[in-house]
N, C-alpha and C positions, 0 to 999 in steps of 0.2 A: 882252525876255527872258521866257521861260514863268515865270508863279508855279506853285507845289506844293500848289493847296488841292483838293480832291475831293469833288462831289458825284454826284450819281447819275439819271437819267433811266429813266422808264417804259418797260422793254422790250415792244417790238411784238410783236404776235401775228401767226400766219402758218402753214397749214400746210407752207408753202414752203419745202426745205430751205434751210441755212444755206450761203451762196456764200463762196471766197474773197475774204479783204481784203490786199491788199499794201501799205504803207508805204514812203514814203521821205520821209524831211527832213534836215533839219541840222541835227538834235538831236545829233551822238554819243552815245558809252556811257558818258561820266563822270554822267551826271545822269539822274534819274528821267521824263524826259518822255513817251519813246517809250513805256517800259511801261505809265505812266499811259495813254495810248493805248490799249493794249492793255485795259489795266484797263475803262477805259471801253466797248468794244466789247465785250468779255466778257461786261460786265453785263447788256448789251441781247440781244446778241446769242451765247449761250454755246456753241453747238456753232460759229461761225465758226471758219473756217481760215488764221489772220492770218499772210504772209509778210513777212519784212523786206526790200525791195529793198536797202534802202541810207539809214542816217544818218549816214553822214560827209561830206552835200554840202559844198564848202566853203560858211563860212556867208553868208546871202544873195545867195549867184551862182543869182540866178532859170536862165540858159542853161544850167547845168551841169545841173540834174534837170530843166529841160524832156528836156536829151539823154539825162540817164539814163531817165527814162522812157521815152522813145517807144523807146528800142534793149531795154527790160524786157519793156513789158505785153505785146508780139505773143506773150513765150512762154509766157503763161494762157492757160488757158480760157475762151473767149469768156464771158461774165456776170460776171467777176472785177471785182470793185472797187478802185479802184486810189487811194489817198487819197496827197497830194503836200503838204506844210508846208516850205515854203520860202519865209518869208511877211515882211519887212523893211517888209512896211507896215501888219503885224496891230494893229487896234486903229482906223485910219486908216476914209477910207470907201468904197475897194476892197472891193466886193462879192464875198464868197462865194458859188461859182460848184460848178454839179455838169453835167455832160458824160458823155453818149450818144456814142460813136462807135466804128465797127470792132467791133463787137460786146461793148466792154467800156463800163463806167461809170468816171467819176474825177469824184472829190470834191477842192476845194483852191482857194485866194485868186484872184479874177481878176486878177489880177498878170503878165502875160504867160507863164508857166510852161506853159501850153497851145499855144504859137502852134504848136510845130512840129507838136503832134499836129493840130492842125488844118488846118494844110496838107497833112500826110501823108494826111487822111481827105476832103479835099478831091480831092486826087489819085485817091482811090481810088473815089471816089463814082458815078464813069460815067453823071452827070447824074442823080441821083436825091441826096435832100439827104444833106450831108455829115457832119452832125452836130446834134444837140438840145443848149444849154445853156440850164439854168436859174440864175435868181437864187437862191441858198437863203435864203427867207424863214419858213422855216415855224419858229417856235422851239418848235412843241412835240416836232419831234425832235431838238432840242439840248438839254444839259443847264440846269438853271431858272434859273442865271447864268452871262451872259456875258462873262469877262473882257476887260481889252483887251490882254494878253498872249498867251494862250494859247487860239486859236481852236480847235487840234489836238486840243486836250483838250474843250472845250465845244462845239462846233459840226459841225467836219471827221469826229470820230472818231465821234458818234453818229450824224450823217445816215448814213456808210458803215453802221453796226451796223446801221439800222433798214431799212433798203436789201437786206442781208443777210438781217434777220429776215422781211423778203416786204413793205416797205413798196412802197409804188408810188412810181417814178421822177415820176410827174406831183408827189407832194406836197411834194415839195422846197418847189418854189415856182413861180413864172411860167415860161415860156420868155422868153428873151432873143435877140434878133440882133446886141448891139455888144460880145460881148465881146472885152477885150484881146488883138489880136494885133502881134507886133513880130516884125524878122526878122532878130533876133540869128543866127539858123539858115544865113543867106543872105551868101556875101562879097558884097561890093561893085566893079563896076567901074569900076578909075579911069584905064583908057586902052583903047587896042586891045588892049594884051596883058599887061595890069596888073590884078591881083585887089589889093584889101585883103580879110583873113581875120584869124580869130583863133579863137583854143584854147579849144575846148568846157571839156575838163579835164583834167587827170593825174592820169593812172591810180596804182594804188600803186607802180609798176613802172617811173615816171619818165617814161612814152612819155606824149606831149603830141597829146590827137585834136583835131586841128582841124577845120574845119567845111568843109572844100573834102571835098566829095563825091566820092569814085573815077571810078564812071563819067561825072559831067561836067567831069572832069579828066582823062583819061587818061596819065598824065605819064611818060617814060621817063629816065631819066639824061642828064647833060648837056642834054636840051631845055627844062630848067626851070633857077630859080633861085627859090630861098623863103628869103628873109630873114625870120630868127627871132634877136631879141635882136642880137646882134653876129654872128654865126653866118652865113653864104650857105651854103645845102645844095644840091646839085646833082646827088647821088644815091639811085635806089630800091635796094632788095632785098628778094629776095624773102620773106626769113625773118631772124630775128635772127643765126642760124650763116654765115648769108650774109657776115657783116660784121665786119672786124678788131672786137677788143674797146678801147672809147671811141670809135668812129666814128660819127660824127653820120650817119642817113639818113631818108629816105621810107622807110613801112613802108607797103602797104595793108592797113589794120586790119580787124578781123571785123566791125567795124561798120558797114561801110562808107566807111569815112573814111581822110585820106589821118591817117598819125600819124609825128610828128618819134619816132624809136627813138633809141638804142645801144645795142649789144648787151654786157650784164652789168653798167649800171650807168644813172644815172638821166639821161637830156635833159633832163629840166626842172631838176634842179641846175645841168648843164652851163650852160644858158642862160639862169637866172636869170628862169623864165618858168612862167603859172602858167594855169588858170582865167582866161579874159577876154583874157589876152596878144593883143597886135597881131601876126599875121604877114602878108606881103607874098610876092605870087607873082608873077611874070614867065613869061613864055612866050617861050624864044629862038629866035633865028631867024625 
C-alpha cells in the first residue's frame, strides 16, 4: 500500500514544450495518491498536461489496465506519455520498465501490464521493430528516496515529468529485449470448437468485456453457446433497446470485444462474475 511522505526531484531543463501525461492505476479517489502524482509531475514538470484515464482499476488485476490502456492511448496524440500503476509486486525485484511504441511512450512495472500493447505493436510493425523498452535505471530522474510502496510517486511519476520536460527517452536506462509478456489477452483452445475466455472487466454499467475479440469470432445467435457463471447465453443484439429488460446477451462492444449485456440493469450482478471471471465458448453445429 502507497505511504504519504513527499519529497521533490530536480526539474529538467528543455526548450521542448511540455507533452501530455495520462494516468491510470488503482489508486481510487478516497486517498491522496493519484494527486501526489500529479504533485510530483507538476514539480518537474509545470506546464505538463496530466489526463486521468482511470483509477478505479479493480485493485491488482494487472489484465484489466493492460485493456484499459491499450482501448485509451490510440486516442492521444502521438508523444503522449502514458504512466500505468498497477503494481502488486512494487517493492519486489520487477523491474521498472518505460516503452516506445505507436508513437506513444508508457512509463510502469514490468509486471505484464504491457503484454497486449505489445502484441498490438507487434501486429502493426510491418517488419520494422515493434517497440524500444528500457529498464529504468537512472535514479537521478526519480525522486532521492525510493520507497518500497510507492514507486508512482518516486520513480513512474518523475521519469514521465522528466520525459515531458524534453528529457531524452535514451536516459531512462538501457534498452531491454525480455520484457514480460503473458497472454492473459488471448482465450485458450480446448477442442475443435471450445474456447476457454474470461472477462477483461466490468464496466460501471454491469456489461462484462471479455476478451473473445469480434471479428475472430463472428458469432450470430443460436450458433454459439457462452457459458458465464451458471448462465448459457446463446444470444446477440444489436443494441441494448434490442433486448427485453433483464435478458442476458452478446453485445459487440465498441471496443471491439464481444460484452455479456442486459439491457437496464447489471450482468455482472446477474452472474455473480467480475474482472478475471472464467467464460467458456462453444461453437454449434
Amino acid at each position: 500500500m502507497p505511504t504519504a511522505t513527499s519529497r521533490k526531484s530536480t526539474p529538467a531543463t528543455s526548450g521542448k514544450a511540455a507533452q501530455i501525461i495520462t494516468l491510470l492505476t488503482d489508486f481510487g479517489s478516497r486517498d491522496a495518491y493519484a494527486a501526489i502524482m500529479k504533485g510530483v509531475i507538476l514539480g518537474i514538470a509545470p506546464d505538463a498536461r496530466i489526463v486521468d484515464v482511470c483509477h478505479e482499476v479493480t485493485p491488482y488485476q494487472i489484465p484489466e489496465a493492460g485493456f484499459v490502456l491499450c482501448q485509451s492511448f490510440r486516442y492521444f496524440p502521438k508523444g503522449t506519455i502514458h504512466v500505468v500503476v498497477v503494481d502488486p509486486g512494487v517493492g519486489s525485484e520487477r523491474r521498472p520498465l518505460a516503452v516506445e511504441a505507436l508513437g506513444h511512450r508508457f512509463i510502469g512495472p514490468d509486471n505484464g501490464v504491457f503484454s497486449m500493447l505489445f502484441r498490438e505493436a507487434a501486429s502493426a510493425s510491418a517488419g520494422k521493430l515493434p517497440y524500444k523498452a528500457r529498464e529504468i535505471t537512472n535514479r537521478r530522474l526519480g525522486l532521492s528516496t525510493l520507497s518500497s510502496t510507492f514507486h508512482g510517486r518516486d520513480l513512474f511519476a518523475p521519469a514521465a515529468a522528466h520525459l515531458a520536460a524534453g528529457a531524452a527517452f535514451s536516459t531512462l536506462g538501457p534498452l531491454i529485449d525480455d520484457a514480460l509478456r503473458q497472454d492473459w489477452d488471448l482465450p485458450i483452445r480446448t477442442g475443435k470448437r471450445f474456447w476457454q475466455g474470461a472477462v477483461f472487466k466490468a464496466d460501471r454499467f454491469g456489461n462484462l468485456i471479455t476478451n473473445f475479440r469480434c471479428k475472430d469470432f463472428p458469432l450470430a445467435t443460436d450458433a454459439f453457446e457462452l457459458q458465464a457463471g451458471l448462465e448459457r447465453i446463446r444470444t446477440v443484439r444489436p443494441h441494448f433497446a434490442a433486448s427485453a429488460p433483464g435478458e442476458l446477451f452478446l453485445l459487440a462492444g465498441s471496443s471491439g470485444y464481444w460484452e455479456i449485456a442486459a439491457n437496464q440493469t447489471s450482468a455482472a450482478q446477474m452472474l455473480g462474475l467480475t474482472g478475471g471471471s472464467p467464460v467458456e465458448l462453444a461453437i454449434l453445429g
